[in-house]
C-alpha positions in Angstrom: 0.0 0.0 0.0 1.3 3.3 -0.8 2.2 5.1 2.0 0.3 8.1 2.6 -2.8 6.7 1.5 -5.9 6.5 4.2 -7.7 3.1 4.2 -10.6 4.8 3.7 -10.0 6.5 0.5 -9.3 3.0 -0.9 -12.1 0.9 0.5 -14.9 1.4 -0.9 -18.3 2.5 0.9 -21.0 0.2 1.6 -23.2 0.0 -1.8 -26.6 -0.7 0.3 -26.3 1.8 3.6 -23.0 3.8 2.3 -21.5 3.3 5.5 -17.7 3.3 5.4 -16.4 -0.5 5.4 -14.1 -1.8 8.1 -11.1 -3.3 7.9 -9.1 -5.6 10.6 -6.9 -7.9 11.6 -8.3 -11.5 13.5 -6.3 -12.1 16.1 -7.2 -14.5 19.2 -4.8 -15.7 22.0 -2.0 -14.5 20.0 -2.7 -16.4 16.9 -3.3 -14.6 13.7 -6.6 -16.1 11.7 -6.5 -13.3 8.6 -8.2 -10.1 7.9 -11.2 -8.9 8.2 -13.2 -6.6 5.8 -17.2 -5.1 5.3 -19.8 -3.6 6.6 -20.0 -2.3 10.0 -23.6 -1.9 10.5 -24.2 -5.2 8.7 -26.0 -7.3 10.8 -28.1 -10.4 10.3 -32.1 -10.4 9.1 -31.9 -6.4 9.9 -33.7 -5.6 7.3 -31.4 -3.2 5.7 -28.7 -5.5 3.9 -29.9 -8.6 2.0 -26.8 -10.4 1.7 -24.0 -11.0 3.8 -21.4 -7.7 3.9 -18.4 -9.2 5.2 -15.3 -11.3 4.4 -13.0 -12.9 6.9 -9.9 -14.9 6.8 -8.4 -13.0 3.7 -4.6 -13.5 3.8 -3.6 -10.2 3.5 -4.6 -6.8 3.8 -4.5 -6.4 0.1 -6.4 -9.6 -0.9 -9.2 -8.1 1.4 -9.6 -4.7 0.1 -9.4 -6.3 -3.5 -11.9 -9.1 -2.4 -14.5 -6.4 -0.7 -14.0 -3.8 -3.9 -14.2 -6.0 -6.5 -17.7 -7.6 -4.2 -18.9 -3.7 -4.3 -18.4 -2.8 -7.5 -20.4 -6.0 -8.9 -23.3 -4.9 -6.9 -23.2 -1.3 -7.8 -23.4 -2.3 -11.8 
């Protein structure tokens, strides 16, 4: 990633709520399980978002920004 550059001028927004998507890093008890990357208001059945909004247990950072843009701009067609 270029340095200089904010996550969030490369993530993309939310296409149903345009909320600003999350990224993070997994980690439990010291053990490192991938990244993280969607929707933060996205939550099950709530009647907002019709699909799931998330990805986890990309590899890198850079898989899951490409995984969650590439997701978003398919839906935006």
């Amino acid at each position: 990633m270029r340095e200089g550059v904010l996550i969030a001028d490369i993530l993309k927004s939310c296409p149903i709520c345009k909320s600003r998507a999350y990224i993070e890093k997994e980690m439990a008890d010291g053990y490192f399980f991938g990244w993280s990357v969607g929707c933060p208001r996205y939550r099950i059945k709530d009647g907002i978002h019709a699909e799931k909004m998330s990805f986890h247990n990309c590899r890198s950072r850079e898989a899951a920004i490409k995984k969650w843009n590439e997701w978003v701009g398919a839906i935006v067609k």
